[in-house]
C-alpha positions in Angstrom: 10.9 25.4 -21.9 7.6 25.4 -20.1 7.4 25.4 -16.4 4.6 22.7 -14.3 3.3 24.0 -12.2 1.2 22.8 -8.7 -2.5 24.2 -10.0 -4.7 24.8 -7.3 -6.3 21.7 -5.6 -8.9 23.1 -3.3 -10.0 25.6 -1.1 -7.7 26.1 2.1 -4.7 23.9 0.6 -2.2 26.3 -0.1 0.6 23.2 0.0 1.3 19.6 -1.4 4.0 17.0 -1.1 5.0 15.7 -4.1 4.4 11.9 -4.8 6.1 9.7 -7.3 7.0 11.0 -10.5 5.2 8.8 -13.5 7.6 10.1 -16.4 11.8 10.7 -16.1 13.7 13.4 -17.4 13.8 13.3 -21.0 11.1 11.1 -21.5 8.3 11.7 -23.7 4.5 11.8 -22.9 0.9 12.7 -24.6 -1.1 15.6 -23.6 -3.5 14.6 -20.6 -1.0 11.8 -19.7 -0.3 11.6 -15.9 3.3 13.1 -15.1 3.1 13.0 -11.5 1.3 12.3 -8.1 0.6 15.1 -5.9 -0.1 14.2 -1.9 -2.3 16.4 -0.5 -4.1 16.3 3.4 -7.1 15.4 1.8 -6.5 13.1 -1.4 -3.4 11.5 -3.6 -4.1 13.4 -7.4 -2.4 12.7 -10.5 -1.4 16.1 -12.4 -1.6 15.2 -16.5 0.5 16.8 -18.6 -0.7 20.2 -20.1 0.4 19.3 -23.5 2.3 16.5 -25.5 5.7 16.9 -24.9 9.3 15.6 -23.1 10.0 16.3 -19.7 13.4 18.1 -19.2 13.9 18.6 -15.7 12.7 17.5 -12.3 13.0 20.7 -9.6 11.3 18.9 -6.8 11.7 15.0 -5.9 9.0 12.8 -4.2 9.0 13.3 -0.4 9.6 17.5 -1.0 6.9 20.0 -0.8 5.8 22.9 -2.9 3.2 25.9 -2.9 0.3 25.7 -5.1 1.5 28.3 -8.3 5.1 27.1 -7.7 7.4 25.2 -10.3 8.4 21.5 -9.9 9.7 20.3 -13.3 10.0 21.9 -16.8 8.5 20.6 -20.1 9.4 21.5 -23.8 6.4 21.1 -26.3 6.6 18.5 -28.7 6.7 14.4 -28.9 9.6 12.5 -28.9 12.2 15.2 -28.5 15.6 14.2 -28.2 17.4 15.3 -25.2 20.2 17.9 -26.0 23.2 15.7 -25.9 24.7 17.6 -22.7 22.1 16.1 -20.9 22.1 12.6 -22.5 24.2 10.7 -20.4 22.3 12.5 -17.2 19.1 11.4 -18.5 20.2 8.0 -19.7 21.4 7.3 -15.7 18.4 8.6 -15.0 16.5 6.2 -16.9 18.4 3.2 -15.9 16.8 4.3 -12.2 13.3 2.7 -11.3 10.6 5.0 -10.4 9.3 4.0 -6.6 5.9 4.6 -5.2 5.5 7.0 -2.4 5.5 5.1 0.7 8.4 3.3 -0.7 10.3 6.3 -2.2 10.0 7.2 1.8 11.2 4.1 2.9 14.4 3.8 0.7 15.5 7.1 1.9 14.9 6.1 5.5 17.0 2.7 5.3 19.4 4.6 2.8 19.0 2.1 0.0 19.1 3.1 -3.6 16.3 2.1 -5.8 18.2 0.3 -8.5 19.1 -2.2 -5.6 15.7 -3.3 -5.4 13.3 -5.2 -7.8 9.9 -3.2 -8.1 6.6 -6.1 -8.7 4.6 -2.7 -9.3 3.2 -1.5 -12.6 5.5 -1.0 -14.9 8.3 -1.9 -12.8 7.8 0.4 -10.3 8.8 -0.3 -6.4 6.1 -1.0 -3.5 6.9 -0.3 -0.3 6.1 -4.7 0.3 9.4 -5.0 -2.5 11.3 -2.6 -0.1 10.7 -4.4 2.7 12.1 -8.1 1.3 15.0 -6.9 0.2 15.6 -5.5 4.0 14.7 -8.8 5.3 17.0 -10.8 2.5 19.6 -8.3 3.2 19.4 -8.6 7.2 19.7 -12.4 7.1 22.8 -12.1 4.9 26.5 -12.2 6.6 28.6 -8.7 6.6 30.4 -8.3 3.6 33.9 -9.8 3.5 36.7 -6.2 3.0 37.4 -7.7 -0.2 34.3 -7.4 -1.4 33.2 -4.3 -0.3 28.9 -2.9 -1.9 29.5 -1.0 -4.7 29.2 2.5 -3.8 26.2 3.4 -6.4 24.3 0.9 -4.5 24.6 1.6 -0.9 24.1 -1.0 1.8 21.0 -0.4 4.4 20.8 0.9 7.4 21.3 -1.5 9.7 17.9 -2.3 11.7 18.2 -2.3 15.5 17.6 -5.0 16.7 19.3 -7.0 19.9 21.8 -9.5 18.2 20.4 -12.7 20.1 16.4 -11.6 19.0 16.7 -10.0 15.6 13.2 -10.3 14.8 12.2 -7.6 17.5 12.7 -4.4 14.8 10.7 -1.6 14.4 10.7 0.8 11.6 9.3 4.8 12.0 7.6 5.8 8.8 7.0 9.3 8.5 2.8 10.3 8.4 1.6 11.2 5.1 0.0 15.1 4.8 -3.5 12.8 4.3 -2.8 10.4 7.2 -1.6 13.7 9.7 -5.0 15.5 8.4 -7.0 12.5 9.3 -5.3 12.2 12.9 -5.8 16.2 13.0 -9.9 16.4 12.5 -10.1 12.9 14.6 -8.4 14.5 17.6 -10.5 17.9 17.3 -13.8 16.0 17.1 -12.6 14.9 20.8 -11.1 18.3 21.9 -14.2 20.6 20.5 -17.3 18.9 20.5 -19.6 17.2 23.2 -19.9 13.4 21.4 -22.0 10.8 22.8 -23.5 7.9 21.3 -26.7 5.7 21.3 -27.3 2.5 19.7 -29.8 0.9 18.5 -30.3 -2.6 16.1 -32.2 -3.2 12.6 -33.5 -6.6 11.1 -32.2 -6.4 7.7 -34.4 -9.0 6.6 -36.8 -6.9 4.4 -34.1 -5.0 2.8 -31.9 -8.7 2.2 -35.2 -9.8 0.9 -36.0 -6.5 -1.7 -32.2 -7.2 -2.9 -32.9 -10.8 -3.5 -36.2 -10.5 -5.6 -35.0 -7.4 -7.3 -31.3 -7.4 -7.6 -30.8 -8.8 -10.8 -33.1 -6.7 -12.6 -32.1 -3.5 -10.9 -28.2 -4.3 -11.8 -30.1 -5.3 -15.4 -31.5 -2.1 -15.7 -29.2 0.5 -14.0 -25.8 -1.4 -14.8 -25.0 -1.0 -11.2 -25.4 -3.6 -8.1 -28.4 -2.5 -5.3 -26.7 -2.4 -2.5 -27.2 -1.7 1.1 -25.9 1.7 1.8 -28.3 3.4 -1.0 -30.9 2.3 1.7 -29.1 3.8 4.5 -28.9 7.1 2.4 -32.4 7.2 1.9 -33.2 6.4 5.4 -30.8 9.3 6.6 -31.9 11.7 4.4 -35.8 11.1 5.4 -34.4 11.1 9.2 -32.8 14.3 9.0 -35.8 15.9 7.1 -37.8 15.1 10.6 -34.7 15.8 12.7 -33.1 19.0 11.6 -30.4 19.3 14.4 -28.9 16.3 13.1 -28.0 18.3 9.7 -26.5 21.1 11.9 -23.5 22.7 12.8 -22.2 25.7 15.1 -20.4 28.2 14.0 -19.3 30.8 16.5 -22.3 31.4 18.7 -25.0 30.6 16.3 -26.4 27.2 15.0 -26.6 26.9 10.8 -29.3 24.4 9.9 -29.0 23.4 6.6 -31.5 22.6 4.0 -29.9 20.5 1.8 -28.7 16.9 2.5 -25.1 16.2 1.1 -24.1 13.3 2.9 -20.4 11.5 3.2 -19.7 8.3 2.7 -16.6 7.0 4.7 -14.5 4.5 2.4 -11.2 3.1 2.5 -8.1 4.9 0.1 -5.1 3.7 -0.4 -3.4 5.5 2.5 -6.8 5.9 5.0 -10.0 6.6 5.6 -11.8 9.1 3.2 -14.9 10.6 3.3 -16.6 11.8 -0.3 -19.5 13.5 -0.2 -22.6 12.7 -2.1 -24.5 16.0 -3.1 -27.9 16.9 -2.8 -28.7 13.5 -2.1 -32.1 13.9 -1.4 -32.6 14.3 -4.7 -31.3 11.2 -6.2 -32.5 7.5 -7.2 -31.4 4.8 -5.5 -29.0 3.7 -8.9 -27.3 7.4 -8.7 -26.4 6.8 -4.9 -25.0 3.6 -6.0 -23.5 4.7 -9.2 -21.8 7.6 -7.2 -21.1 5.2 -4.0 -19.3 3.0 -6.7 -17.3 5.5 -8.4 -15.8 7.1 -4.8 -15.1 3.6 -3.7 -13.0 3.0 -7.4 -11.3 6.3 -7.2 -10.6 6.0 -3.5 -8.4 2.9 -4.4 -7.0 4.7 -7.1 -6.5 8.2 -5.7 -8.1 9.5 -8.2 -10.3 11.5 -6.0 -10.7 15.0 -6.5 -10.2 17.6 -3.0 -13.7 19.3 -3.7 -15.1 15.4 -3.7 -14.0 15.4 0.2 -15.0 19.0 1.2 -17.9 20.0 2.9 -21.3 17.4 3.5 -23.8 18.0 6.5 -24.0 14.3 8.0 -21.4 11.5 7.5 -22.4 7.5 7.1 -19.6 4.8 7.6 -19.7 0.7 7.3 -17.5 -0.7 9.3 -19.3 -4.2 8.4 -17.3 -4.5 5.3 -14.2 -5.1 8.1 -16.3 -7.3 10.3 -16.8 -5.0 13.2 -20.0 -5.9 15.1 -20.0 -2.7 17.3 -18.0 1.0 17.1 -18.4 4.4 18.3 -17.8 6.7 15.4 -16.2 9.8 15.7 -17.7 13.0 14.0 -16.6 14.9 10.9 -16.6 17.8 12.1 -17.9 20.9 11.8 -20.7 18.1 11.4 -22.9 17.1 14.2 -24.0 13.5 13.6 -22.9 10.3 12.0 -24.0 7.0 11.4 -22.1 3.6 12.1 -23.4 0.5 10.2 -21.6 -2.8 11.3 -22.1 -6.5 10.4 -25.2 -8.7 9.2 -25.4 -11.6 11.7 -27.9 -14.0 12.6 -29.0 -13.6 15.6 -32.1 -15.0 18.0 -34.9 -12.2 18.1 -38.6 -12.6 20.2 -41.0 -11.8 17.4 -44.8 -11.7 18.8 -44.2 -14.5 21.4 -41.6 -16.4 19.9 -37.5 -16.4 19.9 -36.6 -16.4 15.4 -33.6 -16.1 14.0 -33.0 -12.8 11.7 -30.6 -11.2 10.1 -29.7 -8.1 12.6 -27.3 -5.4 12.3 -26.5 -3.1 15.0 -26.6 0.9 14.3 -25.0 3.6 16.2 -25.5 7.6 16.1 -22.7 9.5 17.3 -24.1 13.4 17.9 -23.2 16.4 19.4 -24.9 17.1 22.6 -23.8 20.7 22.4 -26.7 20.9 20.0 -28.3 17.7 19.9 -30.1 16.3 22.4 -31.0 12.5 23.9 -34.8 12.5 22.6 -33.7 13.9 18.8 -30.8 11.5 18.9 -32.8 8.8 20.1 -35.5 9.3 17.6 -33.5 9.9 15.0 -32.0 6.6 15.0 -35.6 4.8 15.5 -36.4 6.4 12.8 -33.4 5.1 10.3 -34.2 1.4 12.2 -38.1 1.9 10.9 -37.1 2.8 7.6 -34.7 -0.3 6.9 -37.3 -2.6 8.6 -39.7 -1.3 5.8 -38.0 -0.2 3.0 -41.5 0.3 1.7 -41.5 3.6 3.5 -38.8 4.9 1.8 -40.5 5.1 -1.4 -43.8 6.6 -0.1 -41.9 8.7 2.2 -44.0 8.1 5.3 
């Protein structure tokens, strides 16, 4: 037997939760085959298997935690073993169980339900928390269960919601917070508590960069396999802005202020249980079909937790979209120990005086949330001109003027 252990997942994370397991006891798997999620305050990971083999034993469930170095299942080497036949029949039941996804795993142990009472729509059969909740709602609207007829004991009935008996649909449910949803809530309350945040706005006609997409687009997706998108511009434009406006790609530490020479920049998208931020390295340095490439393969593995911790760790200025939600307007918070980020929001049409006459353009509304403990108004202010001017002429970007 070979223990698994929790390899180390990143600086500072001495601790992970342990998702859903991907393999039972006694079941076989190839080497590099995923065996298990592990929930960390940063990303969800899959840890592969080391080498081709069965897994014997489980020593911690989904929803407990363990110590990077520490032991949470033993292996034995070789595929397709046979289980010793002591522990057939346990590993037969435990077969016959379902495997369910994390944030159902959690809710089945809240509303003490057993998994094999509930039919998983996942992959592979496994349970989604959605599956979880309509066999609570199925179960609520059916009557008590006559005393002849009492729920098997292997399948134990819910919890009963709480809920007043003449308005049953007034329920709430507490779901505990994941370690990655409790980090998130943790670095947006201290960018409240520890920095001085303001923010300025500003707008940008996007009809220059709408038009470069539209003439070039195909060929550039032809060429690069990848779609031109709009943040590659933003990218460019931030980089170019904080080359002229160093206290933007800043931070404090202690009593002294670290300006930073490089430009690795975050790019706020959606995973499967929040907001992540991966950071694009030296970004200054790439094309505008390596920003997409990379902006495409962090928005992939985002969905697919396939993100790696050193992926989310560090960067020096932070760019989120909340356009692809529909917001027209925000105030982002900063990423701290960063000192700036920038909101982009919605395309819409909107009436615009251009030399003596009211057009219709394509306008999208920016804002720059800094830190005025080491930013001031007039670099702020400029700053964001200065993205607006590059987007308006996308031109500039190239020739870098």
């Amino acid at each position: 037997m070979e223990e698994l252990k929790v390899p180390s997942v990143g600086e500072s994370i001495v601790e992970v939760e342990i998702g859903a397991w991907l393999k039972r006891e006694g079941e076989s798997f190839a080497q590099d085959e995923p065996l298990v999620e592990l929930i960390t305050d940063k990303a969800t990971l899959e840890l592969p298997a080391p080498f081709a083999g069965t897994l014997r034993q489980i020593l911690r469930k989904t929803g407990e935690t363990a110590r990077v170095g520490e032991a949470i299942a033993l292996l034995e080497r070789g595929v397709g073993a046979e289980a010793p036949k002591a522990e057939a029949p346990q590993a037969e039941a435990v077969r016959e169980t379902p495997l369910a996804m994390p944030a159902a795993e959690r809710l089945l142990r809240e509303k003490g339900v057993s998994p094999e009472a509930v039919e998983g729509t996942g992959l592979g059969g496994r349970i989604l928390k959605e599956d979880v909740e309509r066999y609570l709602e199925v179960a609520q609207a059916k009557p008590a269960p006559e005393p002849a007829r009492p729920v098997p004991e292997t399948r134990p009935a819910p919890t009963p919601l709480q809920a007043p008996s003449d308005k049953p649909w007034r329920v709430s449910e507490a779901v505990p917070m994941t370690p990655l949803r409790r980090r998130i809530a943790e670095r947006l309350l201290l960018a409240r508590q520890t920095t001085a945040m303001l923010t300025t706005f500003n707008e940008a006609d996007m009809s220059a960069v709408i038009a470069l997409r539209k003439e070039l687009g195909e060929a550039f997706q032809k060429k690069h396999g990848v779609k031109l998108g709009f943040m590659s511009f933003f990218v460019k434009a931030v980089v170019q802005a904080l080359k002229e406006i160093p206290e933007l790609n800043a931070e404090i530490r202690d009593n002294t202020i670290v300006y930073h020479r490089y430009y690795d920049i975050g790019i706020a998208v959606g995973g499967g249980e929040g907001l992540v931020v991966p950071v694009i390295r030296d970004a200054d340095r790439l094309s505008f079909a390596e920003i997409e490439r990379q902006i495409a393969d962090f928005a992939e593995r985002a969905r697919t937790k396939k993100l790696k911790p050193e992926e989310l760790m560090g960067g020096t200025f932070t760019i989120t979209n909340g356009g692809i939600y529909g917001s027209l307007n925000s105030t982002p918070l900063l990423n701290p120990p960063q000192v700036g980020i920038l909101g982009m929001h919605a395309i819409q049409e909107r009436p615009v005086a251009r030399e003596g006459q009211v057009v219709v353009r394509p306008m999208m509304y920016l804002a720059l949330s800094y830190d005025h403990r080491i930013v001031d108004g007039r670099e702020a202010v400029t700053f964001l001109r200065r993205v607006k001017e590059l987007i308006e002429n996308p031109v500039r970007l190239l020739l870098e003027v």
